[in-house]
MARGU-275318 format. One record per residue (C-alpha): residue in three letters; x, y, z; residue number from 1. Coordinates in pm, 1 decimal, decimal comma. Layout:
N
[node ala [X Y Z] NUM];
...
This chain:
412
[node unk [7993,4 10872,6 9183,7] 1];
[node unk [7727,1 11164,3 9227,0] 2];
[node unk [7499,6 11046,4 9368,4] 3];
[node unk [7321,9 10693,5 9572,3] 4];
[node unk [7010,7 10661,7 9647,3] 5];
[node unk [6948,6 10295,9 9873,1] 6];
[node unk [6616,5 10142,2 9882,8] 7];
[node unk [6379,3 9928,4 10110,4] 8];
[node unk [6037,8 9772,7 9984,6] 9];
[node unk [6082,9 9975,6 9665,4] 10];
[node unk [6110,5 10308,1 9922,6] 11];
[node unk [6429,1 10551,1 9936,1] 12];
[node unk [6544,3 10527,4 10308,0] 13];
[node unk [6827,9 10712,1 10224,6] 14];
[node unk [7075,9 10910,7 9977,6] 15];
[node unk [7444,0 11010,3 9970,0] 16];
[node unk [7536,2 11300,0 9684,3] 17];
[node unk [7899,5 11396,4 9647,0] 18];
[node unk [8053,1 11670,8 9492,1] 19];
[node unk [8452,7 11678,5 9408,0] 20];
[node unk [8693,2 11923,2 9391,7] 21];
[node unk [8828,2 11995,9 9025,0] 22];
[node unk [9181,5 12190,2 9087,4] 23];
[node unk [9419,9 12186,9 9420,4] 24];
[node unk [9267,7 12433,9 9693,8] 25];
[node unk [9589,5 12650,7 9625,2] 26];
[node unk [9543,0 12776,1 9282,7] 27];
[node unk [9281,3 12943,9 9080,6] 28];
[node unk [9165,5 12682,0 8830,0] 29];
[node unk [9240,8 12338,9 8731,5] 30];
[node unk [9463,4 12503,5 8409,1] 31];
[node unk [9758,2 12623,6 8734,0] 32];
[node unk [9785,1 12251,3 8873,8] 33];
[node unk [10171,2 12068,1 8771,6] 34];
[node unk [10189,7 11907,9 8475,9] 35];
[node unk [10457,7 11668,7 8311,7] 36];
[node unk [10566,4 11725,7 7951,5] 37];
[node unk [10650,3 11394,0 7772,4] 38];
[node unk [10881,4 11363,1 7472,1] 39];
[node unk [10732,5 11127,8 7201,6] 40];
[node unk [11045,0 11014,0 6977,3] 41];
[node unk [10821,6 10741,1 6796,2] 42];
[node unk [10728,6 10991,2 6550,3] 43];
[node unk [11022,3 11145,0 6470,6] 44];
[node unk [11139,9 11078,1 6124,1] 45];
[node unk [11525,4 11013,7 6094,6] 46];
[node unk [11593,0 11066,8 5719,3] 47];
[node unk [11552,3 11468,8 5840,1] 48];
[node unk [11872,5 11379,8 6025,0] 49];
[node unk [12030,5 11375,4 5660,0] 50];
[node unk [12447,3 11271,3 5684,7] 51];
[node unk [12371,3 11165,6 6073,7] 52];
[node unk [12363,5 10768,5 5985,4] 53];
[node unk [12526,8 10710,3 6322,9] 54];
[node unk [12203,2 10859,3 6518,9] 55];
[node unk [11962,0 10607,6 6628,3] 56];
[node unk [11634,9 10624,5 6787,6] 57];
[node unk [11838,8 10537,5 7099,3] 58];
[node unk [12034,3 10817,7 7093,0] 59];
[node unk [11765,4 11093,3 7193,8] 60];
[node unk [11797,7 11102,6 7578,8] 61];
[node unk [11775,7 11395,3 7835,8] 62];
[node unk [12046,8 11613,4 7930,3] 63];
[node unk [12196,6 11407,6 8171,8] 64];
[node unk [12319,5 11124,6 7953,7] 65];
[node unk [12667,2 11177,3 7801,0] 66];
[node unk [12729,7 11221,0 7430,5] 67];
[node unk [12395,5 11232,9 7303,9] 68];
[node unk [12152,7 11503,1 7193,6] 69];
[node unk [12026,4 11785,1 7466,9] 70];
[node unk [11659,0 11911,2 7472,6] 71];
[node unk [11570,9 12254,4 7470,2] 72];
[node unk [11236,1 12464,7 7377,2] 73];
[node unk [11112,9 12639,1 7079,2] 74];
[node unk [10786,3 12791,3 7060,6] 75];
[node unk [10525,5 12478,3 7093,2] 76];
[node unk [10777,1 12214,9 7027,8] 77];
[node unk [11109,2 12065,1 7146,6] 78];
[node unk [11452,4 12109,7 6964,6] 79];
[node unk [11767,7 11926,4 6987,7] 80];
[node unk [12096,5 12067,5 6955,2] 81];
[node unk [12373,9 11853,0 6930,7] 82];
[node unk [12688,0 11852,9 7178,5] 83];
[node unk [13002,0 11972,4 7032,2] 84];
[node unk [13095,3 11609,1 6976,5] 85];
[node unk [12848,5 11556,5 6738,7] 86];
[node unk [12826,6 11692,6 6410,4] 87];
[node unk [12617,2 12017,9 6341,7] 88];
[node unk [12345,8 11967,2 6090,5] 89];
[node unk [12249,3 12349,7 6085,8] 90];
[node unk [11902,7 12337,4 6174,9] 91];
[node unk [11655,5 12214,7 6420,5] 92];
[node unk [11463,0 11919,2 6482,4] 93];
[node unk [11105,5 11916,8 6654,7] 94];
[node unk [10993,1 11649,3 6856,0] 95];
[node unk [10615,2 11602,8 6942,1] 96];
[node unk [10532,4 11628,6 7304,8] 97];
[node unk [10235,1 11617,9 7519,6] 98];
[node unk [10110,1 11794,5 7854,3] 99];
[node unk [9999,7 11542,3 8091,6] 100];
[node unk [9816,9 11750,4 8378,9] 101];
[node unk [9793,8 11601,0 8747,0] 102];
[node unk [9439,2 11686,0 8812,6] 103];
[node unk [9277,9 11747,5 9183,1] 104];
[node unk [8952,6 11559,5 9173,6] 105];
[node unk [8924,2 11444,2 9521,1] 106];
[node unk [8604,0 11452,7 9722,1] 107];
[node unk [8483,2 11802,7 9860,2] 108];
[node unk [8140,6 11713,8 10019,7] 109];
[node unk [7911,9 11412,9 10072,8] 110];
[node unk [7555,6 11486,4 10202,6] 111];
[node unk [7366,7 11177,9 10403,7] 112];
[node unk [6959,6 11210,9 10359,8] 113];
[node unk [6748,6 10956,7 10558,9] 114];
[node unk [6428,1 10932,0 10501,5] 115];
[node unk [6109,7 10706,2 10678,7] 116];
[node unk [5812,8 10683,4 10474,6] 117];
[node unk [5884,7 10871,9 10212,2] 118];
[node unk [5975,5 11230,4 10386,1] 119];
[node unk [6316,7 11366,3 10443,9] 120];
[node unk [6425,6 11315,8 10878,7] 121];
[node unk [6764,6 11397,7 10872,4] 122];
[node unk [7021,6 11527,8 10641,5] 123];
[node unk [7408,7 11526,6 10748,0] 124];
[node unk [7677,7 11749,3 10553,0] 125];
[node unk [8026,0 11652,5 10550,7] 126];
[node unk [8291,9 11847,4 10400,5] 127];
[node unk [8668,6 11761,9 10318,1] 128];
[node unk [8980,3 12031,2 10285,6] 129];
[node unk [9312,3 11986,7 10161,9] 130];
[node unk [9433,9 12292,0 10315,5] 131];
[node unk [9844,0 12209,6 10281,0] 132];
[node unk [9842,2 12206,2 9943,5] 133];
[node unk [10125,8 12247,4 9769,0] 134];
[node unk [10329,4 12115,5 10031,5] 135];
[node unk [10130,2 11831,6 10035,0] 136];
[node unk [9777,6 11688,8 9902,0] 137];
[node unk [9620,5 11488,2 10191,1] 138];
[node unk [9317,5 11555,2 10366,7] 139];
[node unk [9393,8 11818,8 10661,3] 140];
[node unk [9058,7 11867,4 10790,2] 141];
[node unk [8701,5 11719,6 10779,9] 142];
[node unk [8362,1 11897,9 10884,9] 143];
[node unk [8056,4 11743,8 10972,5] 144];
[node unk [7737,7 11956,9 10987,2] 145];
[node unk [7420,5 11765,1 11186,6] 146];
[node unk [7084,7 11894,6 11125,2] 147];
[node unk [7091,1 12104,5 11395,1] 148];
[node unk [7360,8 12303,5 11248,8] 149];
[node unk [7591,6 12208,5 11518,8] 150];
[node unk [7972,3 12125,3 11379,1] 151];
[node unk [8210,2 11840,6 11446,8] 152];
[node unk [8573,8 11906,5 11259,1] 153];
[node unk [8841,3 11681,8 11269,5] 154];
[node unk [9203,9 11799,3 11228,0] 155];
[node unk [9485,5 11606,5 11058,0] 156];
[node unk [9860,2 11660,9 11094,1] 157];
[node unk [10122,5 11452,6 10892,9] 158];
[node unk [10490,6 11460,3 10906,5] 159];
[node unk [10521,8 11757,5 10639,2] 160];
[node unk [10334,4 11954,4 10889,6] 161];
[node unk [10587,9 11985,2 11097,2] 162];
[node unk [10942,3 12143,1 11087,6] 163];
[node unk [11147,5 11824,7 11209,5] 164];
[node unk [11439,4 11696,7 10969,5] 165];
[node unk [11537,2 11404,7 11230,3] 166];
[node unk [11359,1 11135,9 11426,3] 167];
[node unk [11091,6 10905,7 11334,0] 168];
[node unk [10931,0 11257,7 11124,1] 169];
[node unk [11275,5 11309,0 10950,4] 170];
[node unk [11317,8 10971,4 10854,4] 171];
[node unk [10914,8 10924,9 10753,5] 172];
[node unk [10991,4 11267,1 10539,5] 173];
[node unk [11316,5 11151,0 10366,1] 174];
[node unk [11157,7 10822,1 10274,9] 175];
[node unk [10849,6 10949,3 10142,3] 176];
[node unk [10621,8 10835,5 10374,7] 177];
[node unk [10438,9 11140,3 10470,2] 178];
[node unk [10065,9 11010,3 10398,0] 179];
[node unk [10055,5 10848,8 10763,2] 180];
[node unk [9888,9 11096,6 11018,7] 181];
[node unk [10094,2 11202,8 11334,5] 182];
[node unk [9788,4 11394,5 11510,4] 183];
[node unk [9415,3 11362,6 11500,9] 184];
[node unk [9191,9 11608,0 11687,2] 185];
[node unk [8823,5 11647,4 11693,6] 186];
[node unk [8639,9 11936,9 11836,1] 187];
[node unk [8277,6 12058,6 11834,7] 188];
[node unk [8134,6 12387,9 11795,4] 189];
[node unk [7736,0 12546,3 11807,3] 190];
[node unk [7575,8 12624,5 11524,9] 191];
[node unk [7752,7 12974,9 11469,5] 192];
[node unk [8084,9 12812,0 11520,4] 193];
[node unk [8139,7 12922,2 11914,3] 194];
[node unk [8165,3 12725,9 12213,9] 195];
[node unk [8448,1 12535,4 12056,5] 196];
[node unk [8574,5 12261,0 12225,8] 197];
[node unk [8792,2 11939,7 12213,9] 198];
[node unk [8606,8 11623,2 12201,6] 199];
[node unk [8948,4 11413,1 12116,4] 200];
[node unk [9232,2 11320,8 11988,3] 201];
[node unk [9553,8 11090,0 11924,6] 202];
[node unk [9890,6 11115,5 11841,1] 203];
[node unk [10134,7 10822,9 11669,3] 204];
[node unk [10450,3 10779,9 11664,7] 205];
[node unk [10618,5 10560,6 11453,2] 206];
[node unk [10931,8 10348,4 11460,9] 207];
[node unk [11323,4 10439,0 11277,6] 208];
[node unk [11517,8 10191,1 11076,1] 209];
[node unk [11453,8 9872,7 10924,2] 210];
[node unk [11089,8 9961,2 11093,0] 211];
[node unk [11061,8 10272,4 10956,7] 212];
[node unk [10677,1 10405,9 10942,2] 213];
[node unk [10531,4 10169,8 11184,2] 214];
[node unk [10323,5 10275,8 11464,3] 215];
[node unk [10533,5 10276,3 11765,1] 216];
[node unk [10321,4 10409,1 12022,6] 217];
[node unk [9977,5 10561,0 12032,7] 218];
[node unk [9891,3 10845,1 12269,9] 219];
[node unk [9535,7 10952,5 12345,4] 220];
[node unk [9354,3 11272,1 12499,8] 221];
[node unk [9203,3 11235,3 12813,0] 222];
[node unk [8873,0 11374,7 12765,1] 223];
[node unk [8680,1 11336,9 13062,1] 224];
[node unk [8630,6 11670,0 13141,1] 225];
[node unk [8578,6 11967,9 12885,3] 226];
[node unk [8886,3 12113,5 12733,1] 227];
[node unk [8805,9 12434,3 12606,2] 228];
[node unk [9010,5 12553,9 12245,0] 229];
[node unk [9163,2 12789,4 12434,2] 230];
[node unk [9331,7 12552,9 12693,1] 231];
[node unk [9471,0 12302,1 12409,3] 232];
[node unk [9794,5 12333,9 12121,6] 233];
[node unk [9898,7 12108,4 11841,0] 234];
[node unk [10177,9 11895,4 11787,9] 235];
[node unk [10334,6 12116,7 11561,0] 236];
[node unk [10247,8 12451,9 11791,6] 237];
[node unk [10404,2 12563,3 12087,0] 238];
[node unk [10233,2 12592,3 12401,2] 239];
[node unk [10228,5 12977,7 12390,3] 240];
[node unk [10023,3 12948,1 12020,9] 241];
[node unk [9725,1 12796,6 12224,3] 242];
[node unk [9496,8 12876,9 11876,5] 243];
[node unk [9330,1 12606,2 11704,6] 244];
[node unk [9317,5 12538,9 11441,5] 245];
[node unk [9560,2 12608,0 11209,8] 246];
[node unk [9731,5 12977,9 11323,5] 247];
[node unk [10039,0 13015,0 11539,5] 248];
[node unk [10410,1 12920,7 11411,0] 249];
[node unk [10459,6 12598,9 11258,6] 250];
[node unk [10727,3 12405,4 11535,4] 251];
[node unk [10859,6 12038,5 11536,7] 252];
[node unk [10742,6 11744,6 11728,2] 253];
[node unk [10861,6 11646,1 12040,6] 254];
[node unk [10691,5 11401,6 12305,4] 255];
[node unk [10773,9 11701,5 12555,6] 256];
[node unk [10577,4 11957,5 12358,0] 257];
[node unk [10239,4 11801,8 12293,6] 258];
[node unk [9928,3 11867,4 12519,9] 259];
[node unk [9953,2 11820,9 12868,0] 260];
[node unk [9635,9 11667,1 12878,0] 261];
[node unk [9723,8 11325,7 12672,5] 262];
[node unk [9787,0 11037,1 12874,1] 263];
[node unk [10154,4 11075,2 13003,5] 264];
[node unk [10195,4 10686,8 12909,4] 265];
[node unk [10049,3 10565,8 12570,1] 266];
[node unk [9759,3 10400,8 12550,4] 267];
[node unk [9942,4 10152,9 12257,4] 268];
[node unk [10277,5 10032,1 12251,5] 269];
[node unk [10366,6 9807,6 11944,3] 270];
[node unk [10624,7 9613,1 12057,1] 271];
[node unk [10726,1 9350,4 11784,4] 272];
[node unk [10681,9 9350,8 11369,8] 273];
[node unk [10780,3 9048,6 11163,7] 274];
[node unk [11061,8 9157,2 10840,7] 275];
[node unk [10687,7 9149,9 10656,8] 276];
[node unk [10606,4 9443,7 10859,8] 277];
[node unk [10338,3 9204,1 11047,2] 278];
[node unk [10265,0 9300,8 11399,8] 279];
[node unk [10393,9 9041,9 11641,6] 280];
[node unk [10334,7 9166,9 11996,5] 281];
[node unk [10134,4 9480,2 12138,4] 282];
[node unk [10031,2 9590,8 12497,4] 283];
[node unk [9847,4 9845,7 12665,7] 284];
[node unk [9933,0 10061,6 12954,3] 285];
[node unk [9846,9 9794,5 13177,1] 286];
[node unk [10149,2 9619,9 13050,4] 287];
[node unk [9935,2 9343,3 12959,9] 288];
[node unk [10076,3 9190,0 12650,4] 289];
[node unk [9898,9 9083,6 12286,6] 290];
[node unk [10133,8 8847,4 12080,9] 291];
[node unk [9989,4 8711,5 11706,9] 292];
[node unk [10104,2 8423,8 11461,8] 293];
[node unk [10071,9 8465,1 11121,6] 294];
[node unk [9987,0 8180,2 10872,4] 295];
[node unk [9927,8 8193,9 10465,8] 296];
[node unk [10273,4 8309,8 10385,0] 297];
[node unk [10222,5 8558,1 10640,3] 298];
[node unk [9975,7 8738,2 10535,6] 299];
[node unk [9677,7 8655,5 10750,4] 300];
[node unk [9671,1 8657,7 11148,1] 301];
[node unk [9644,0 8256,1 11272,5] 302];
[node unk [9660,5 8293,6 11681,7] 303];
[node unk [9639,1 8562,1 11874,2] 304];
[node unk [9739,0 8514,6 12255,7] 305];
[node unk [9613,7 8749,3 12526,3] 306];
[node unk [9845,1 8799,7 12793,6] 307];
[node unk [10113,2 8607,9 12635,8] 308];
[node unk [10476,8 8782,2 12485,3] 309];
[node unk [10522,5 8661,3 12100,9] 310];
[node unk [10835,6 8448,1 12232,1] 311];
[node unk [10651,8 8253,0 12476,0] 312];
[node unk [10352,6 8218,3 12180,2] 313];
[node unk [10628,8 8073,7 11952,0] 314];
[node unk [10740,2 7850,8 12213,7] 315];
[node unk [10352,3 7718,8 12271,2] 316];
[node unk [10319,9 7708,1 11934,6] 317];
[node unk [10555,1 7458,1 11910,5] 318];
[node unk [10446,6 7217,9 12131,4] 319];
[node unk [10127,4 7143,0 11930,6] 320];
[node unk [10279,6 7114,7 11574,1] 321];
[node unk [10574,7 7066,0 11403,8] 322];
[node unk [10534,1 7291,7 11114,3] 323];
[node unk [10263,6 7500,4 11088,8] 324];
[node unk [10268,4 7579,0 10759,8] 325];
[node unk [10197,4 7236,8 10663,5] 326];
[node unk [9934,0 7221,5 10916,4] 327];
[node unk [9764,5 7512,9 10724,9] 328];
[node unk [9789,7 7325,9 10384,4] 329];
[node unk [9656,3 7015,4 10552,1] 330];
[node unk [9327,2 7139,6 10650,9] 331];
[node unk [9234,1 7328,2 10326,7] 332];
[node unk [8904,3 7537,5 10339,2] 333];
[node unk [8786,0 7336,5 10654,8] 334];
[node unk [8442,0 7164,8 10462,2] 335];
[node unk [8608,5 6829,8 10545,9] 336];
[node unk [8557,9 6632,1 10897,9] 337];
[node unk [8914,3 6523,4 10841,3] 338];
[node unk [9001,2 6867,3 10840,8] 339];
[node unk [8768,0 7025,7 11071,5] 340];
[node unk [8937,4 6680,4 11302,3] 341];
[node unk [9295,7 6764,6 11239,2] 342];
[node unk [9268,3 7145,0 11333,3] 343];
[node unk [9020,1 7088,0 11675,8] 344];
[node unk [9343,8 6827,9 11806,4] 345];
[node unk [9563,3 7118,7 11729,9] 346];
[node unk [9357,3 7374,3 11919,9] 347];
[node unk [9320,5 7113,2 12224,7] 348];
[node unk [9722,5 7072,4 12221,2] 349];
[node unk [9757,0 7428,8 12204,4] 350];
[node unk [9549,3 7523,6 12515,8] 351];
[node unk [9667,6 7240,5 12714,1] 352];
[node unk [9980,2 7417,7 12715,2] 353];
[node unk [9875,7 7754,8 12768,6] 354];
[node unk [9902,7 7930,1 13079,7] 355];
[node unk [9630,3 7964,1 13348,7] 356];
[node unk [9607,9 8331,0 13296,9] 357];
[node unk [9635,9 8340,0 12919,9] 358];
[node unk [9390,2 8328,6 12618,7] 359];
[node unk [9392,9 8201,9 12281,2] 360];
[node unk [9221,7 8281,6 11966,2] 361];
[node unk [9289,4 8063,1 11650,8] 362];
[node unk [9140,8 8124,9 11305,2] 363];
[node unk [9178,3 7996,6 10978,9] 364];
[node unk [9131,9 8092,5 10611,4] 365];
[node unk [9040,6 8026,7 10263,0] 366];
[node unk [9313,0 8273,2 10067,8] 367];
[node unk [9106,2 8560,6 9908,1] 368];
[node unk [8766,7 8476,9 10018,8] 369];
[node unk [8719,8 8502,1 10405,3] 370];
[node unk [8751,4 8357,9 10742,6] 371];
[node unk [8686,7 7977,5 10747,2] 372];
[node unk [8712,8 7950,0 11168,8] 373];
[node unk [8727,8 8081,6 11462,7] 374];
[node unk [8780,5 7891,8 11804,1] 375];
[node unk [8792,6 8068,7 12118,8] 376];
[node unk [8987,3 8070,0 12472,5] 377];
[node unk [8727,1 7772,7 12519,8] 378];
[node unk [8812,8 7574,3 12246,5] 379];
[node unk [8443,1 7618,7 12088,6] 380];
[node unk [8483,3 7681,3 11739,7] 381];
[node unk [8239,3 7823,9 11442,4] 382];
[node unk [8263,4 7754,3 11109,6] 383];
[node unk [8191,8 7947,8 10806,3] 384];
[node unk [8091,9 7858,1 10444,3] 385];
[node unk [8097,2 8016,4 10098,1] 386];
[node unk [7924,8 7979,9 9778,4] 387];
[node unk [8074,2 7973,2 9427,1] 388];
[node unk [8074,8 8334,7 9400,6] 389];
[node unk [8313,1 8385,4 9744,0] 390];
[node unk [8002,0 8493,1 9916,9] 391];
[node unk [7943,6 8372,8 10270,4] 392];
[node unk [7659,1 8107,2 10249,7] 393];
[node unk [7663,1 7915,8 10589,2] 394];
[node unk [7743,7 7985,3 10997,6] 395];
[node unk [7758,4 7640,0 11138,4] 396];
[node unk [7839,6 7557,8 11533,5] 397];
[node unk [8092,3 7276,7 11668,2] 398];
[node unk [7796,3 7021,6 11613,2] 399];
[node unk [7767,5 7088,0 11250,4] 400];
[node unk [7433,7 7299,9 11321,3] 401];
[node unk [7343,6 7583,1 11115,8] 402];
[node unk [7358,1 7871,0 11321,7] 403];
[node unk [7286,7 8137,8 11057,7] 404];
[node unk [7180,9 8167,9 10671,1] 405];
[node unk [7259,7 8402,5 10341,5] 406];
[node unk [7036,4 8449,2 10119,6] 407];
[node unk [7129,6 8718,4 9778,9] 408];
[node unk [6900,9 8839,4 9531,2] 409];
[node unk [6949,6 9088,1 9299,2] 410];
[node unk [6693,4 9266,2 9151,4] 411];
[node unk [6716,9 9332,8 8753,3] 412];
């Protein structure tokens, strides 16, 4: 997309235009970028193969399979040459073969226009660099130009940005998982780029093992008070290469070596994940604990307890039904008073149970379309409906009253 223009009473009230990048920052055109090139045998004719009536269209492999033909170049084209096990034909054999390029058309800018009555009011200018290419091809940085000229950037920092080959980086880096960021920071300069400081930030790290690439614990900048560029160091710098952003000497990560000025404690600490990779249990620095219960073949969040450990949840759980599951299946997409009946004695068993301090959210689902209910710590619950299409048609209260209304209408 190039360009959107969005509309109100027949008036533009605003427009997004995009432009895209067409080879990898790192080279000169998109000709350079990697390219695979793919062996076609289908069109190779075998009669040329003449007294070979043991080959078979089978037989062409790579280099690495034993007893068959090896691939080499000639010119344009591919020739085989036959190990010393098979018999010599004295001449070559091209194969056809194609040049698949990867291409680099990710987004480079997107410009935001509003407009009231007609004339222009504002116009934002964002800009995205993939400044770690080759090493890798995610976005590194963002800028953000208001229409005062002043700048807002945003740094991003993945596991190949740093030097580590152990730990939760190592691991992340030997099993490909290097598109999950380690560090985000945002700072803000004038319009001529000084007075540059940090506005915030986070790091994550993730979990080792069976786990591996899960958040594990989320760390935040404290930013209360100005922090100057000067006063501030990535992840991957040391201390002494105060510079941002990207110059000083490329270091690994270590808890010990980021920025005094995040929180000593995280802010996040993901306790729990299901073998799905669900998260179970969460808490905050105040050690107050967030446990969840996932329904729908575990793919969508059912309960969610607030001050409540995922073991004690389970245990709650299973005082107000005897398979859950079933329970799920039971009351369908909730349109049903049987249904809407059978989950409201569920929720009222539930809280019974649930201690004095604790909360409970429940909510339920129709697969693929959206949230059917939601019933708070109260045990109020609101309903929601959908048209044919999978559109959301209806709010209604605990008293069957309709709280809220969709209309769509599309204009030809």
């Amino acid at each position: 997309m190039l360009n959107a223009k969005y509309y109100r009473n027949n008036e533009v009230i605003k427009e997004d235009k995009y432009t895209y990048y067409t080879n990898s920052p790192h080279l000169v055109s998109d000709g350079d970028e990697d390219n695979v090139q793919e062996i076609n045998t289908n069109f190779i004719s075998f009669m040329n193969l003449g007294g070979w009536d043991n080959i078979a269209p089978e037989d062409f492999y790579d280099e690495l399979k034993s007893n068959t033909i090896i691939y080499h170049y000639a010119g344009d084209n591919y020739w085989v040459n036959p190990l010393p096990s098979v018999p010599s034909i004295g001449y070559q054999v091209y194969l056809p073969y194609f040049i698949r390029y990867s291409g680099f058309d990710k987004p480079k800018s997107k410009t935001v226009i509003d407009y009231e009555n007609g004339v222009q009011t504002t116009q934002t200018e964002n800009y995205y660099y993939y400044e770690s290419t080759p090493n890798h091809h995610l976005l590194t940085k963002t800028e953000e130009i208001k229409s005062n000229n002043s700048k807002i950037f945003n740094i991003i920092l993945y596991p190949e940005d740093y030097s580590n080959t152990t730990g939760f980086i190592g691991e992340m880096k030997q099993k490909y998982m290097i598109n999950k960021p380690v560090e985000s920071v945002k700072y803000s300069t004038n319009s001529t780029g000084a007075n540059m400081n940090i506005i915030g930030g986070s790091i994550n790290t993730y979990k080792t093992g069976p786990f591996s690439g899960l958040i594990d614990k989320v760390f935040t900048l404290k930013t209360n008070l100005t922090i100057p560029k000067s006063s501030f160091h990535l992840s991957n710098r040391t201390a002494a290469n105060a510079i941002l952003p990207e110059e000083g000497t490329i270091t690994s990560f270590s808890l010990s070596n980021i920025d005094t000025k995040y929180t000593s404690l995280p802010d996040y600490t993901f306790d729990l994940y299901s073998d799905k990779g669900n998260m179970l249990q969460y808490h905050k620095e105040d050690d107050i604990s967030n446990s969840f219960i996932w329904g729908y073949n575990n793919t969508l969040p059912v309960i969610k307890a607030i001050n409540l450990t995922n073991t004690a949840l389970i245990t709650l759980l299973s005082s107000a039904t005897d398979n859950f599951e079933v329970l799920l299946t039971n009351i369908g997409d909730m349109t049903t008073d049987v249904q809407k009946n059978l989950w409201k004695s569920f929720n009222t068993l539930l809280r019974n149970n649930t201690p004095a301090l604790s909360m409970i959210y429940t909510y339920t689902y129709k697969p693929l379309v959206g949230m059917t209910s939601q019933t708070d710590p109260n045990d109020i619950t609101i309903y929601y409906e959908y048209d044919a299409f999978g559109r959301l048609k209806l709010i209604r209260d605990a008293d069957n009253n309709i709280l809220k209304t969709y209309e769509y209408h599309y204009k030809p």
